[in-house]
N, CA, C and O atoms as CSV, one atom per row, in Angstrom:
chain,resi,resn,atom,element,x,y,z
A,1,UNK,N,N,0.046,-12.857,-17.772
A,1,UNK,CA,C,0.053,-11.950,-16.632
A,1,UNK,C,C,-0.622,-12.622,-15.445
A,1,UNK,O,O,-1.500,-13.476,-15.574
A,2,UNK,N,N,-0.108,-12.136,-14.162
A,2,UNK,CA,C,-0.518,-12.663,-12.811
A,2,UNK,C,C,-0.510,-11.446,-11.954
A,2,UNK,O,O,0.019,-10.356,-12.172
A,3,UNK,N,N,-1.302,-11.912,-10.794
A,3,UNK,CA,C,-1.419,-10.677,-9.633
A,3,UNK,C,C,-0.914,-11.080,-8.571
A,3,UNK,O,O,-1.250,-12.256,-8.430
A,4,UNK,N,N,-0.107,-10.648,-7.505
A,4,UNK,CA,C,0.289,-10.712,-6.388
A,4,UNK,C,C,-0.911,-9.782,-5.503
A,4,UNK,O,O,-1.354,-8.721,-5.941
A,5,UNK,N,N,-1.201,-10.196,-4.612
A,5,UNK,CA,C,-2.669,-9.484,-4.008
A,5,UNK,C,C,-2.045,-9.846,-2.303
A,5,UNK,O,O,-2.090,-10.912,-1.689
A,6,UNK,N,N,-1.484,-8.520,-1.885
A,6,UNK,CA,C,-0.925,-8.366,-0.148
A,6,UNK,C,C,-2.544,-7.710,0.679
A,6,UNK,O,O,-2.836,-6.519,0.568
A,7,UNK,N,N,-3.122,-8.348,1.187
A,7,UNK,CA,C,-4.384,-7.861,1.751
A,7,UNK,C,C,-4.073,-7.759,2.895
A,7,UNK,O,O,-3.210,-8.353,3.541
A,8,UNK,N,N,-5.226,-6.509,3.346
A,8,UNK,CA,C,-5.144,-5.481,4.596
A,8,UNK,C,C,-3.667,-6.154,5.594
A,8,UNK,O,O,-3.350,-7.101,6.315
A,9,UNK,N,N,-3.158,-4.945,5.030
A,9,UNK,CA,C,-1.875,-5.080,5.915
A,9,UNK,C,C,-1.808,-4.235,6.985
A,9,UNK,O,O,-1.415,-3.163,6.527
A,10,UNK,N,N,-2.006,-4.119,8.346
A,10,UNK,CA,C,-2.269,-3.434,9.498
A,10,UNK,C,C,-0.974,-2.289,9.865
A,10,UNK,O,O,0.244,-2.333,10.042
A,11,UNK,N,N,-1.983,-1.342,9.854
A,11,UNK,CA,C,-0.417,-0.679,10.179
A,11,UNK,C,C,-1.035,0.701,11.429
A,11,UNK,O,O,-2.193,1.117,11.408
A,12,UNK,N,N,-0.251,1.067,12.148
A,12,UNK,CA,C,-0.886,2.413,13.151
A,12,UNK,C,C,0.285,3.505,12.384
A,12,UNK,O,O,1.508,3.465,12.247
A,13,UNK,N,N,-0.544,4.250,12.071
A,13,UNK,CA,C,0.453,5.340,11.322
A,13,UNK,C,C,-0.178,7.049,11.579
A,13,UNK,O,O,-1.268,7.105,12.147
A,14,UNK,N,N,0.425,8.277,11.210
A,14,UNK,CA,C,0.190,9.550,11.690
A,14,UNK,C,C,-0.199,9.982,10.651
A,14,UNK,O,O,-0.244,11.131,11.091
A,15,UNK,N,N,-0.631,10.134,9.331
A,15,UNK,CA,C,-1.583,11.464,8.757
A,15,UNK,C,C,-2.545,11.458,8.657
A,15,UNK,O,O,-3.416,10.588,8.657
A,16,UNK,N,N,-2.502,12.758,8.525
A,16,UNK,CA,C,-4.047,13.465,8.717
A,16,UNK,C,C,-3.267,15.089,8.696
A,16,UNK,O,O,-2.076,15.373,8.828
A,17,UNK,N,N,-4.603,16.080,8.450
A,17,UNK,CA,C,-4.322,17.564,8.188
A,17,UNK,C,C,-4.886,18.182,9.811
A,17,UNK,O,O,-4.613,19.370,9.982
A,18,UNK,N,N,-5.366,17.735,10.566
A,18,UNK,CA,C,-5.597,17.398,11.944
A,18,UNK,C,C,-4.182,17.766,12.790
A,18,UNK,O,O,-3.193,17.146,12.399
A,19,UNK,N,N,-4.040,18.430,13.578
A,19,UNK,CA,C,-2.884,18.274,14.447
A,19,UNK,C,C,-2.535,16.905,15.673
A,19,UNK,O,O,-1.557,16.321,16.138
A,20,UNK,N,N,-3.871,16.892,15.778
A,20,UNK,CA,C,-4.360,15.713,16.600
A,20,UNK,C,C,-4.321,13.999,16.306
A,20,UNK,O,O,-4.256,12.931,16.915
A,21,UNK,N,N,-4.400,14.488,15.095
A,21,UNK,CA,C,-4.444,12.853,13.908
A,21,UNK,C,C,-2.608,12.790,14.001
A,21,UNK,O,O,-2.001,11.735,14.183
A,22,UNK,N,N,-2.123,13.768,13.881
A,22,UNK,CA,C,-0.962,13.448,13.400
A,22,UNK,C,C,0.603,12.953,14.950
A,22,UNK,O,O,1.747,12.499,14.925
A,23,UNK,N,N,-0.545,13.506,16.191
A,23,UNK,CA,C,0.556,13.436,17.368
A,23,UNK,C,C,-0.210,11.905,18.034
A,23,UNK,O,O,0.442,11.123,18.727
A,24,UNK,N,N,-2.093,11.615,17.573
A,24,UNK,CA,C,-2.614,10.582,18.326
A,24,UNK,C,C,-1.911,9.110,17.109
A,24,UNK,O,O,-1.209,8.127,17.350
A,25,UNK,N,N,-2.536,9.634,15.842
A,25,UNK,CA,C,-2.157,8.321,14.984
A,25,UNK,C,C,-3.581,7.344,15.089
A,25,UNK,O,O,-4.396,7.580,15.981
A,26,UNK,N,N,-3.730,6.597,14.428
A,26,UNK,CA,C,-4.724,5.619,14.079
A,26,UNK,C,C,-4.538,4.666,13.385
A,26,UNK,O,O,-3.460,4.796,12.805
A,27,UNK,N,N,-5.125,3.594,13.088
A,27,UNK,CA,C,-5.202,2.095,12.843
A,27,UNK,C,C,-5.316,2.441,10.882
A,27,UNK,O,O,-6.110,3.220,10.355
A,28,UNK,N,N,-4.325,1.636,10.209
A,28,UNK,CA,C,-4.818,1.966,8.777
A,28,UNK,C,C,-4.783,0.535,8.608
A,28,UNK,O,O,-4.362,-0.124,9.559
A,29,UNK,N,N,-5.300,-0.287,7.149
A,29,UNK,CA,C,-5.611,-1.148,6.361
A,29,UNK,C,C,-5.004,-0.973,4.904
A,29,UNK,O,O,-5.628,-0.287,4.095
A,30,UNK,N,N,-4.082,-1.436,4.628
A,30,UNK,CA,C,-3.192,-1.268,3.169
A,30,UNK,C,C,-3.335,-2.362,2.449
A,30,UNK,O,O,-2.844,-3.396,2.904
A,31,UNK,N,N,-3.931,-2.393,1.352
A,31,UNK,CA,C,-4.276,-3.226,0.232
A,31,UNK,C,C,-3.356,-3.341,-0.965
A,31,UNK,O,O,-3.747,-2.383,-1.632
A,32,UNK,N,N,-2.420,-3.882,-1.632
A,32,UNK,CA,C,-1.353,-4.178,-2.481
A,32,UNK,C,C,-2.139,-4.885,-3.897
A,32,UNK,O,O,-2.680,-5.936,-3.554
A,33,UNK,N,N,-2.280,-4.678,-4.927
A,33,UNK,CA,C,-2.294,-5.711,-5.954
A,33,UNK,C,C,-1.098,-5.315,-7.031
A,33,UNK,O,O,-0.933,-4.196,-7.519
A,34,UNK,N,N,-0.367,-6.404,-7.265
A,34,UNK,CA,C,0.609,-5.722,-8.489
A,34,UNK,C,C,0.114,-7.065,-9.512
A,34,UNK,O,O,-0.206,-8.222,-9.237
A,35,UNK,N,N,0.229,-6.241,-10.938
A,35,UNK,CA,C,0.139,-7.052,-11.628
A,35,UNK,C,C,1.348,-7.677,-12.094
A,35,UNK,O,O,2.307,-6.932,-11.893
A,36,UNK,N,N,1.749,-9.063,-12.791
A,36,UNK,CA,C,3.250,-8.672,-13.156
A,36,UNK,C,C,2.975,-10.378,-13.953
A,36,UNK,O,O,2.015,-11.113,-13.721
A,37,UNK,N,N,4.345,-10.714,-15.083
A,37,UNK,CA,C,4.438,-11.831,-16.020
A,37,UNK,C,C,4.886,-12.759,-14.870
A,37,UNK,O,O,5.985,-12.708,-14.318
A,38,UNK,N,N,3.560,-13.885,-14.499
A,38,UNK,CA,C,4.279,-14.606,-13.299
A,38,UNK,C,C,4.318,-16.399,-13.969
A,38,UNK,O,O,4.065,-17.418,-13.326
A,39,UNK,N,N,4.624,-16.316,-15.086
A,39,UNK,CA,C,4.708,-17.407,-15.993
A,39,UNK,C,C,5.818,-18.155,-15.495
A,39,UNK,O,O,5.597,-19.260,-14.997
A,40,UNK,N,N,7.852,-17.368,-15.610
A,40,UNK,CA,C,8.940,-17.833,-14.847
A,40,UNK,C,C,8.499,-18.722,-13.552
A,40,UNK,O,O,8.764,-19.899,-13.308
A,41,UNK,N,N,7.794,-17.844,-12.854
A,41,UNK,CA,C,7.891,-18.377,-11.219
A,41,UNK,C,C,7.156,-19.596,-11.513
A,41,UNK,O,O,7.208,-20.633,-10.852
A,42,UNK,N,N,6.374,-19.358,-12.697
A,42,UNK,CA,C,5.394,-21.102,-11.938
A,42,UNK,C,C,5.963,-22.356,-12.426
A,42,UNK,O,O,5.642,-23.487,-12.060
A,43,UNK,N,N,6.984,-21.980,-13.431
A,43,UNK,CA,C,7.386,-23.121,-14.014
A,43,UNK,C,C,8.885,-23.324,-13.115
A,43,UNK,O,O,9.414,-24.434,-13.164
A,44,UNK,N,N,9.557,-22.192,-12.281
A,44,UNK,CA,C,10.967,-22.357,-11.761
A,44,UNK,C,C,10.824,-22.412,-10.328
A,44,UNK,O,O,11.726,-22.843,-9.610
A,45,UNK,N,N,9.628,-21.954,-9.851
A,45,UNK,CA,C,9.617,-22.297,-7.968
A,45,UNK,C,C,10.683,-21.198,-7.569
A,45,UNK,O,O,11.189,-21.401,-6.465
A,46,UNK,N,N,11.109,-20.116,-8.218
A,46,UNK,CA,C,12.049,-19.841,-7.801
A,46,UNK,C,C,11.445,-17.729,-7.412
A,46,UNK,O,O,10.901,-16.882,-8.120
A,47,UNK,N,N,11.927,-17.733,-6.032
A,47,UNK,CA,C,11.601,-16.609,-5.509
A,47,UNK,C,C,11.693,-15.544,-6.552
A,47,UNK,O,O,10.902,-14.775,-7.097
A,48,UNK,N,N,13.012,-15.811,-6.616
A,48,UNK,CA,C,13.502,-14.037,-7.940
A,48,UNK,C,C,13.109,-13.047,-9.221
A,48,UNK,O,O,13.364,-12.005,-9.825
A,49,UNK,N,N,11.803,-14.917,-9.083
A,49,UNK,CA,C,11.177,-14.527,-10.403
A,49,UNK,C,C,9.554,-14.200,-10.271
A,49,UNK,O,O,8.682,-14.412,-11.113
A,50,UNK,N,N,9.461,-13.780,-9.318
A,50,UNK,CA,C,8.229,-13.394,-8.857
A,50,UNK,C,C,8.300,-12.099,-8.128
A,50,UNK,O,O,9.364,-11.591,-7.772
A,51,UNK,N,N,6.820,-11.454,-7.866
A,51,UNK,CA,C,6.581,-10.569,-6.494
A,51,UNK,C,C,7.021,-11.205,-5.311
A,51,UNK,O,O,6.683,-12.374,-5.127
A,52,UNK,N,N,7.629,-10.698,-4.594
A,52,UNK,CA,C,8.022,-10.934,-3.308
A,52,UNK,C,C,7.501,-10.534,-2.533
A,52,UNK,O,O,8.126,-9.646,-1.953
A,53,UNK,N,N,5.996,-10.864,-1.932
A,53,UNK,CA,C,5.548,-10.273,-1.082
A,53,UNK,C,C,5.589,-9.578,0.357
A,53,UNK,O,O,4.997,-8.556,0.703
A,54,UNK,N,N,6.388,-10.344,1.059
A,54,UNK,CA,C,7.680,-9.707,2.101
A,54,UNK,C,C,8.127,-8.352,1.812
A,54,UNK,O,O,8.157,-7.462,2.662
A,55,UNK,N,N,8.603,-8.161,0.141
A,55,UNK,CA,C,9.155,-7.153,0.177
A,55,UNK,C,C,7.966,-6.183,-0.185
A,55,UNK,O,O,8.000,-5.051,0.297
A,56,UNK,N,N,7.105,-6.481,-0.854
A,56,UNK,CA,C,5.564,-5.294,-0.599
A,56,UNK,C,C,5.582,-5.333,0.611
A,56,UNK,O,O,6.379,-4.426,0.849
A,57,UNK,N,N,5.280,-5.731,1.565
A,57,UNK,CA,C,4.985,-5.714,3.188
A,57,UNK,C,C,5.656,-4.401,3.533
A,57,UNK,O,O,5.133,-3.403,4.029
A,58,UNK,N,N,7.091,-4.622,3.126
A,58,UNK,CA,C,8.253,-3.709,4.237
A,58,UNK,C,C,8.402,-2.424,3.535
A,58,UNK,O,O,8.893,-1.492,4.173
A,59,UNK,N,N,7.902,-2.165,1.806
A,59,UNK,CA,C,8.038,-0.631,1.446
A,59,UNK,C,C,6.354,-0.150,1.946
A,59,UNK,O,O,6.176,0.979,2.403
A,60,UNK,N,N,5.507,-0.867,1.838
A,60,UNK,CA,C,4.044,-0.249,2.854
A,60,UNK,C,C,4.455,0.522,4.148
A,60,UNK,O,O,4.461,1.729,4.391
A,61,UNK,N,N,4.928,-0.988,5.191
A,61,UNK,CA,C,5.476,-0.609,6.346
A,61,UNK,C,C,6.587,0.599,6.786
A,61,UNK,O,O,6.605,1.202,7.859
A,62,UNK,N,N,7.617,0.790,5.497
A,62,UNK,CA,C,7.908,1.862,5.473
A,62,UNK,C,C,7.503,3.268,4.737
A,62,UNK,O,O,7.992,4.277,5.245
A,63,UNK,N,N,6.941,3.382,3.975
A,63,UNK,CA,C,5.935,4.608,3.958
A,63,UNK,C,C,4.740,4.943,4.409
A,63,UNK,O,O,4.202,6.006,4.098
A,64,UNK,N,N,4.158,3.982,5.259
A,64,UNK,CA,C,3.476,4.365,6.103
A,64,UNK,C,C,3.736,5.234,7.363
A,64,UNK,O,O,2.941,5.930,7.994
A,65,UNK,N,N,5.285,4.972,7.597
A,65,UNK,CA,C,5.795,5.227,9.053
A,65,UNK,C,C,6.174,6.250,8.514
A,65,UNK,O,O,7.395,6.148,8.629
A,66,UNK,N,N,5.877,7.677,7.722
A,66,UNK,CA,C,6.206,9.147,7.064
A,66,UNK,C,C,5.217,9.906,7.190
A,66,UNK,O,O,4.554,9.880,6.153
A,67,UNK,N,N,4.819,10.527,7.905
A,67,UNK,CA,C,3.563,11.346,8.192
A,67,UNK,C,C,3.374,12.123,7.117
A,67,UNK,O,O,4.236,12.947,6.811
A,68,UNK,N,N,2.309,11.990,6.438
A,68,UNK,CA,C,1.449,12.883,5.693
A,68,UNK,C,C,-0.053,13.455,5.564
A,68,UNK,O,O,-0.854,12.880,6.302
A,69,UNK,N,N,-0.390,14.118,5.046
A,69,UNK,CA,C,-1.670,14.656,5.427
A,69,UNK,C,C,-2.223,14.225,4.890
A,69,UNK,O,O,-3.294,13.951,5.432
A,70,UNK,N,N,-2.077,13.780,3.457
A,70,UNK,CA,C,-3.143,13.414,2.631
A,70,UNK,C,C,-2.813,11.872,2.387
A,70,UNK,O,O,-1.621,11.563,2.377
A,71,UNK,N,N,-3.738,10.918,2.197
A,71,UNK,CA,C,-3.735,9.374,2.379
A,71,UNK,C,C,-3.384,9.265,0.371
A,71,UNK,O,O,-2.957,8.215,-0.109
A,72,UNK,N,N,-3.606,10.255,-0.330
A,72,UNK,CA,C,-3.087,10.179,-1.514
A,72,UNK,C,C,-1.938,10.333,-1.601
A,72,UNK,O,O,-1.357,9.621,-2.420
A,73,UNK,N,N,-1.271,11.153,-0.936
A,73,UNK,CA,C,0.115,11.066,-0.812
A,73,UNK,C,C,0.935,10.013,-0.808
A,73,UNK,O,O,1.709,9.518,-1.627
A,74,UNK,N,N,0.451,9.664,0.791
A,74,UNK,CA,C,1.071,8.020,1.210
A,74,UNK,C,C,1.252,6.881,-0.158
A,74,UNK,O,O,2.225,6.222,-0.523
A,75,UNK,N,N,-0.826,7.050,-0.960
A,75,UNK,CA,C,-0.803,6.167,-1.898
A,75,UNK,C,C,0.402,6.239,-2.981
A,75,UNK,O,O,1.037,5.258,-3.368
A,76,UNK,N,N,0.562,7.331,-3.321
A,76,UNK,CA,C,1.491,7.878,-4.329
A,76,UNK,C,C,2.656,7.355,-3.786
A,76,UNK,O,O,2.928,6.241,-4.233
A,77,UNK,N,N,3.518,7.848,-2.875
A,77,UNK,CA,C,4.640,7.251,-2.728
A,77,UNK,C,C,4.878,5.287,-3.060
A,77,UNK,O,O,5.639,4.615,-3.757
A,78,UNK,N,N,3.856,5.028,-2.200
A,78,UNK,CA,C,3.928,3.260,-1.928
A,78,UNK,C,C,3.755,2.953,-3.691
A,78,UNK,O,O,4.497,2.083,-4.145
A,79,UNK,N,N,3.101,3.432,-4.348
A,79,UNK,CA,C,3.410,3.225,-5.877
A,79,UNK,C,C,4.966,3.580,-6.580
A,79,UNK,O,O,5.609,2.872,-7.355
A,80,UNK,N,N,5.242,4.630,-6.145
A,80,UNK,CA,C,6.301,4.943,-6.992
A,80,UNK,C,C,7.997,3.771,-6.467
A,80,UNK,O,O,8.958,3.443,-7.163
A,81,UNK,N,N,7.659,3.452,-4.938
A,81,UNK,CA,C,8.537,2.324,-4.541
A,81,UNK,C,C,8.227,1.433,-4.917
A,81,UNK,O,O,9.127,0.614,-5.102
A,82,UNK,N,N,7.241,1.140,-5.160
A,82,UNK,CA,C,6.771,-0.508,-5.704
A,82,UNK,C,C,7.035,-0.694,-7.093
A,82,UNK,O,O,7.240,-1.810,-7.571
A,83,UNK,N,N,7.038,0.426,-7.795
A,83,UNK,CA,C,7.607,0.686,-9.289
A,83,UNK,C,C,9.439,0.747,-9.281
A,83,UNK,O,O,10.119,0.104,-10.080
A,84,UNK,N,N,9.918,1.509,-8.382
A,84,UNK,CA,C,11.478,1.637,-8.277
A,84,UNK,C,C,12.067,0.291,-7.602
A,84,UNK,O,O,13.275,0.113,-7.445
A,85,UNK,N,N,11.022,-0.681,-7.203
A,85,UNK,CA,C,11.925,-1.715,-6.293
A,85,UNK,C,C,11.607,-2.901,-6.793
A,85,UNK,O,O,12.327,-3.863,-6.524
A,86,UNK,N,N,10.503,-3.047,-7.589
A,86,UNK,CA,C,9.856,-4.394,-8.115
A,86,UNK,C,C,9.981,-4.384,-9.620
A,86,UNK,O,O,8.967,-3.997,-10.201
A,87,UNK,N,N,10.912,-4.694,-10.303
A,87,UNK,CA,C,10.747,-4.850,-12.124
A,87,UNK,C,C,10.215,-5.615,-12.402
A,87,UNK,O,O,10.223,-5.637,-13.633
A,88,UNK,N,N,9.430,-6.718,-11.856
A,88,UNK,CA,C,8.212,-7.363,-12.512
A,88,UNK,C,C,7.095,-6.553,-12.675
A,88,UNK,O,O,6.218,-6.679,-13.529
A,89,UNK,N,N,7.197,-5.571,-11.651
A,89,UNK,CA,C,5.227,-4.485,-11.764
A,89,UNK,C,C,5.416,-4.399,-13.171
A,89,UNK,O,O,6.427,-4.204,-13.847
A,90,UNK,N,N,4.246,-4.584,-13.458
A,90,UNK,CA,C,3.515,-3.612,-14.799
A,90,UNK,C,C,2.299,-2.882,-14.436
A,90,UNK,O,O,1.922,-2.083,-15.294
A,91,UNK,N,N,1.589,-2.966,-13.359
A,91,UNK,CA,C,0.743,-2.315,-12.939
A,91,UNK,C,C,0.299,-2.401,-11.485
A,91,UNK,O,O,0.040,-3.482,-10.956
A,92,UNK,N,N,0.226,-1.366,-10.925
A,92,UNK,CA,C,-0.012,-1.752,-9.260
A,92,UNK,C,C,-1.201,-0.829,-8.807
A,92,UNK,O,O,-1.436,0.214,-9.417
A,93,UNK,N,N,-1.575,-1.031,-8.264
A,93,UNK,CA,C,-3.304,-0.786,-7.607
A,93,UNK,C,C,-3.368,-0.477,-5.721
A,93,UNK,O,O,-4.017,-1.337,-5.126
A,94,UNK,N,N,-3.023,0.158,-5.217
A,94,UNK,CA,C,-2.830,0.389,-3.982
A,94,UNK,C,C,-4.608,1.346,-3.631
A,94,UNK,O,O,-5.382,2.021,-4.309
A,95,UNK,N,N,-4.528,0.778,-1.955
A,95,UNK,CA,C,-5.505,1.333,-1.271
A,95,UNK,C,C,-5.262,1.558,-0.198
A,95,UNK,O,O,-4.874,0.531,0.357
A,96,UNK,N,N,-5.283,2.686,0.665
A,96,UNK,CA,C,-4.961,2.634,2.072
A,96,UNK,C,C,-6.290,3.438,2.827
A,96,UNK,O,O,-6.794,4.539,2.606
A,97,UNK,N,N,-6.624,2.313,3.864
A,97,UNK,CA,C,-8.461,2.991,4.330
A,97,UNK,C,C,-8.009,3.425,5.614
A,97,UNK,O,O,-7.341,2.500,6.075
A,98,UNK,N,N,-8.051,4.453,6.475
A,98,UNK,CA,C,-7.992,5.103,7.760
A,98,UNK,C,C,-9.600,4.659,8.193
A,98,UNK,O,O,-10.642,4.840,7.562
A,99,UNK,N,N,-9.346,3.925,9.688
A,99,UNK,CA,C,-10.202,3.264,10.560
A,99,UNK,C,C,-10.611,4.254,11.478
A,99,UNK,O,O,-9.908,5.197,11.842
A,100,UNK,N,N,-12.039,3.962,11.929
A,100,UNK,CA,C,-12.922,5.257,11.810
A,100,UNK,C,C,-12.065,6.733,12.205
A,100,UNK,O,O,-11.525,7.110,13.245
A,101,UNK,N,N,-12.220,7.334,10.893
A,101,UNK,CA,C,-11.681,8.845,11.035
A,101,UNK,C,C,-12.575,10.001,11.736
A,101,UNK,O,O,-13.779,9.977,11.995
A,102,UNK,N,N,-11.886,10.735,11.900
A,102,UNK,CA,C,-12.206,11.918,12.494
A,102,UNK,C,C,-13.015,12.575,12.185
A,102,UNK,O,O,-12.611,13.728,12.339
A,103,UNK,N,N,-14.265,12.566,11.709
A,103,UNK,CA,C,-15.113,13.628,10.640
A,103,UNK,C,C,-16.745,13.560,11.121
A,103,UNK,O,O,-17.750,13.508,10.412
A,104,UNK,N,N,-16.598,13.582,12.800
A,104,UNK,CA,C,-18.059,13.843,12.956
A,104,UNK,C,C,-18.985,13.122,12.408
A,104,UNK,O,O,-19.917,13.663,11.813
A,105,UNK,N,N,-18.870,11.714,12.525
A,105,UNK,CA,C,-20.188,10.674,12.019
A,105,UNK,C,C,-19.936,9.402,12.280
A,105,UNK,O,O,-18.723,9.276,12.110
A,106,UNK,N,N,-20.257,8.684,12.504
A,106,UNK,CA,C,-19.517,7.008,12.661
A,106,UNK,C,C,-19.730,6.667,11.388
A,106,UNK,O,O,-20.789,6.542,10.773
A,107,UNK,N,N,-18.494,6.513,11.014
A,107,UNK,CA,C,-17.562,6.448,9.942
A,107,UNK,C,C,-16.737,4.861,10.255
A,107,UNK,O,O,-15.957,4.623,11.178
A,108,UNK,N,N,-17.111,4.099,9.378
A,108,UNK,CA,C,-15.921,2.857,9.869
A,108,UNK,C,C,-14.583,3.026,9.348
A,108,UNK,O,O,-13.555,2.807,9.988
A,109,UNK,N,N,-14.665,3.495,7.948
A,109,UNK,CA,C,-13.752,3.993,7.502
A,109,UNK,C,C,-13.733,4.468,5.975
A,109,UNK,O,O,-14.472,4.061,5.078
A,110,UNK,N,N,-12.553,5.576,5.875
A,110,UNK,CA,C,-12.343,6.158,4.679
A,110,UNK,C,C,-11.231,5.578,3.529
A,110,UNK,O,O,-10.077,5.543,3.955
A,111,UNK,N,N,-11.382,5.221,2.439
A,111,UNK,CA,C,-10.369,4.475,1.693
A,111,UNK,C,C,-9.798,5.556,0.456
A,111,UNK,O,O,-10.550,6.074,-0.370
A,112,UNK,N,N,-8.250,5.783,0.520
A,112,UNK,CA,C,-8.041,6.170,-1.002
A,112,UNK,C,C,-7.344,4.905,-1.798
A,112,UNK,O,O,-6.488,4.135,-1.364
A,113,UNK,N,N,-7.861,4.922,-2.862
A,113,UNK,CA,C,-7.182,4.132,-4.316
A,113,UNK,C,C,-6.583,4.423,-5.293
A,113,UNK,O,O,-7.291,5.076,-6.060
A,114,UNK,N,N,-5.649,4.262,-5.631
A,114,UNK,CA,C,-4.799,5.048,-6.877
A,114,UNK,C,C,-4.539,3.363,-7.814
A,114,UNK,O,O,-4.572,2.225,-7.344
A,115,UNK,N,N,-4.314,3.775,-9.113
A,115,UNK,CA,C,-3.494,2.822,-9.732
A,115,UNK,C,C,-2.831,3.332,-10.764
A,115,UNK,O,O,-3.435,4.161,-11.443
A,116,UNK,N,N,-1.356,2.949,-11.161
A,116,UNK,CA,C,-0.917,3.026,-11.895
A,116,UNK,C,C,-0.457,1.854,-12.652
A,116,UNK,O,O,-0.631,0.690,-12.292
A,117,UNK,N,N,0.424,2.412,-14.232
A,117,UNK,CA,C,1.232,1.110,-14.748
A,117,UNK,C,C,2.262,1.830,-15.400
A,117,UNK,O,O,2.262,3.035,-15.651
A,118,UNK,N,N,3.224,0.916,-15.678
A,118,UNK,CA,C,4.517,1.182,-16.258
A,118,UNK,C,C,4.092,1.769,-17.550
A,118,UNK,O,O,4.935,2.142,-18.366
């Protein structure tokens, strides 16, 4: 087993339970680890047989751009695509931290983490 590890991937995205969070938007930080058998790729050099990190990039980038309220949500989805689009996952570990949030304190920021596995 091997890890593909996509670190803080920048994204400006809309949830929040806030009406304000959701029409202003804010700066998020998306963290990727999938685990997966990366034995093929090291011996074949060959893309197909690996995580494709490009393609983690662009299902982040696109469920990020889906407004939701809860940052577990978001997490949840970006797992269940990374499970429906990647058949190497056997286990994926997502984090997405909202840069200082809204909650009355200087706050740098709030992170949710989920992980699942096949």
């Amino acid at each position: 087993m091997g890890k593909v590890k996509v670190n803080t991937i920048k994204v400006y995205a809309h949830h929040g339970c806030l009406k304000e969070e959701t029409i202003i938007g804010c700066d998020y930080h998306v963290d990727v680890v999938v685990d997966a058998d990366l034995k093929k790729a090291s011996l074949s050099d060959e893309l197909s047989e690996t995580v494709d990190y490009v393609h983690v990039n662009h299902i982040v980038k696109e469920e990020m751009a889906i407004p939701s309220k809860l940052l577990e949500h978001v997490v949840q989805r970006i797992i269940n695509r990374l499970f429906a689009e990647i058949s190497l996952a056997k286990k994926v570990k997502v984090a997405v931290s909202k840069l200082n949030p809204p909650i009355g304190g200087d706050v740098k920021e709030v992170t949710v983490i989920l992980k699942s596995k096949r």
